[in-house]
C-alpha positions in Angstrom: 3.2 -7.7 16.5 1.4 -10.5 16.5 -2.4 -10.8 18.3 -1.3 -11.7 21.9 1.2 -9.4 22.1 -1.7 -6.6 21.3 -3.3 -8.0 24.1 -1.1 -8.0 26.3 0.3 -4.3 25.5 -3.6 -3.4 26.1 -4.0 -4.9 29.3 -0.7 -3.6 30.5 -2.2 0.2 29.6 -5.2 -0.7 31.4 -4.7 -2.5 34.6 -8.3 -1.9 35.7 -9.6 -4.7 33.0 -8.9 -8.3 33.2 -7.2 -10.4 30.5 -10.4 -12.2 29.5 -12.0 -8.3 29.4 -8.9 -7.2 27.1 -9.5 -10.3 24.9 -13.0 -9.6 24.4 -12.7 -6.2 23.0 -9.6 -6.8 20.7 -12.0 -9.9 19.6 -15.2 -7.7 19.0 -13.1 -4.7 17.5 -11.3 -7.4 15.1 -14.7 -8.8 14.2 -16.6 -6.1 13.4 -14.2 -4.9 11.0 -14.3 -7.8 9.0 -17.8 -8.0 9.3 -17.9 -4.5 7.6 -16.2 -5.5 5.1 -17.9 -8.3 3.9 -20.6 -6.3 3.9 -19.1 -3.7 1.7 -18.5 -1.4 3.8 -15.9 0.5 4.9 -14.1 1.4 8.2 -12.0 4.5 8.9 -10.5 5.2 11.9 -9.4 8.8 12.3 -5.2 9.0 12.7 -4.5 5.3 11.9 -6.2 4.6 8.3 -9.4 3.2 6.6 -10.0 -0.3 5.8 -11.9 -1.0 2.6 -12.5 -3.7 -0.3 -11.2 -3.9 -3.6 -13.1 -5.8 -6.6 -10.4 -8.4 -8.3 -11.8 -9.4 -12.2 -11.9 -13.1 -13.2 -8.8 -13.9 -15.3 -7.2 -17.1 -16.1 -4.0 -17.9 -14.0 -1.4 -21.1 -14.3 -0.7 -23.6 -11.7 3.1 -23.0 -10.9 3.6 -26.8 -10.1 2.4 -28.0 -13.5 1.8 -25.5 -15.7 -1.2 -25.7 -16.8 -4.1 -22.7 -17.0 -6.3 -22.5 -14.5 -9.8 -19.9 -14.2 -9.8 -17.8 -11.6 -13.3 -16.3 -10.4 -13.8 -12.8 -9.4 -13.4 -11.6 -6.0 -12.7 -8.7 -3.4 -9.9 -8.4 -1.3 -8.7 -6.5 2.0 -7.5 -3.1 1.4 -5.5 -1.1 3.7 -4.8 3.5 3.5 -2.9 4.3 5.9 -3.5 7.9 7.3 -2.2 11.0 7.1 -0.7 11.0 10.9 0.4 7.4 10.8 2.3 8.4 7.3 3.8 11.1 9.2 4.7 8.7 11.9 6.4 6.3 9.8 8.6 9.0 7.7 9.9 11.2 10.9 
């Protein structure tokens, strides 16, 4: 599922708001999630999962094209737990 279709399932469940109301709130929701992450924090949300960050160490990687080492610096990435009812969901 890709963004639009998310809006477009969410407007269809809620006749009562208009498109540019659906967009706004799947924008705001998506925003604020990534702004608590790059904050360092974390967001949960009960029955679906918790979204968190992960530290990466420096290392030194190679450039597949030609071979030759490369440094890569230190940095946090997107992490993703599923829940406990969304597991359950997905193994029926």
């Amino acid at each position: 599922m890709i963004r639009s279709e998310l809006v477009q399932k969410v407007a269809e469940a809620h006749p009562d708001l208009s498109p540019r109301e659906v967009e706004a709130i799947v924008t705001t929701l998506f925003d604020e999630i990534v702004a608590r992450l790059a904050q360092g924090g974390r967001v949960e949300l009960r029955g679906f999962g918790a979204f968190s960050t992960r530290a990466r160490d420096a290392r030194t990687g190679r450039n597949p094209r030609t071979g030759d080492t490369v440094e890569v610096d230190a940095k946090r990435v997107p992490y993703f737990k599923p829940g406990k009812e969304m597991r359950a969901r997905l193994n029926v």
